[in-house]
C-alpha positions in Angstrom: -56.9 -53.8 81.8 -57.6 -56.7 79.7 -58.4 -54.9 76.6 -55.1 -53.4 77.0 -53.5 -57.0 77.7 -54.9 -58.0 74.5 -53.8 -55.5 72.6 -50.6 -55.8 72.9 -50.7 -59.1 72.7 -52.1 -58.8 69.4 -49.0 -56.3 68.5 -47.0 -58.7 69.4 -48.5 -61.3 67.1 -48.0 -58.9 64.5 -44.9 -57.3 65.1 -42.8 -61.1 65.4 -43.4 -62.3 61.3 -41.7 -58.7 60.6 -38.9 -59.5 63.4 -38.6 -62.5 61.5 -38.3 -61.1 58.2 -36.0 -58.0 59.4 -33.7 -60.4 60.7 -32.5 -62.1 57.3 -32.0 -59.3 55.3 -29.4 -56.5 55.5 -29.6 -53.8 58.5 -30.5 -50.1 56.7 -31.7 -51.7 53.4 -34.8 -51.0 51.5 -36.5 -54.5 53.1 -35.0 -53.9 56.2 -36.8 -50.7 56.8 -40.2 -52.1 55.0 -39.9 -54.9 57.9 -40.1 -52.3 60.5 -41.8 -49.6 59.4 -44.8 -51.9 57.8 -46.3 -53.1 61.4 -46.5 -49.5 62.8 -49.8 -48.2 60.4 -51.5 -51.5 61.8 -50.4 -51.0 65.6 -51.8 -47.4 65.2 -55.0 -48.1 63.5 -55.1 -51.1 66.5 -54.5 -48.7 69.2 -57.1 -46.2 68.0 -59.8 -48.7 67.5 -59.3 -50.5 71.1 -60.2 -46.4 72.0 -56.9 -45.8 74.1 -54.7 -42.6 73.7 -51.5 -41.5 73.9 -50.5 -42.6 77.2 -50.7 -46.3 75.8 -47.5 -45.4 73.7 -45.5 -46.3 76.7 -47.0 -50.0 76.1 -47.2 -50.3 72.8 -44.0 -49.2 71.5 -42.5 -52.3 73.9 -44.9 -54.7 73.0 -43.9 -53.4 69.1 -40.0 -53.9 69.8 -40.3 -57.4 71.6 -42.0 -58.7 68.9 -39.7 -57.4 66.2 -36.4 -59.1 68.9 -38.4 -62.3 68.9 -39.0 -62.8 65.7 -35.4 -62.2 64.9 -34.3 -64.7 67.8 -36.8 -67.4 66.1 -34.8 -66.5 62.9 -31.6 -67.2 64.4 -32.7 -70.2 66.7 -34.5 -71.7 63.4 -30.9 -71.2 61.7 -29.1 -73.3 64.2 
């Protein structure tokens, strides 16, 4: 259990910089897909080496989208 704490901790690490990026560029544009496509590679290669399987999708893939939502809401609370 806290192997698979850390992990997604550690896709949430990753996933927020990209959040924060996403969120200052246009939605459906060539950066805006790099900023959310880029983490997923990592958060795969991550998964595989912590040794879990596919039942751990139904963790990760939250872990991925809260990360990518706070780094957007740092964006926008940074902007204020």
């Amino acid at each position: 259990m806290a192997r698979l704490a850390l992990l997604l901790f550690l896709i949430f690490v990753i996933t927020v910089p990209f959040g924060y990026w996403r969120a200052g560029v246009k939605k459906l544009s060539r950066d805006w897909f790099l900023a959310v496509h880029l983490p997923v590679p990592v958060v795969i290669l991550l998964r595989l080496l912590f040794g879990f399987g596919w039942w751990a999708l139904l963790f990760t893939i939250p872990a991925f989208a809260i990360g990518q939502y706070a780094g957007g809401l740092s964006r926008s609370l940074l902007a204020k």
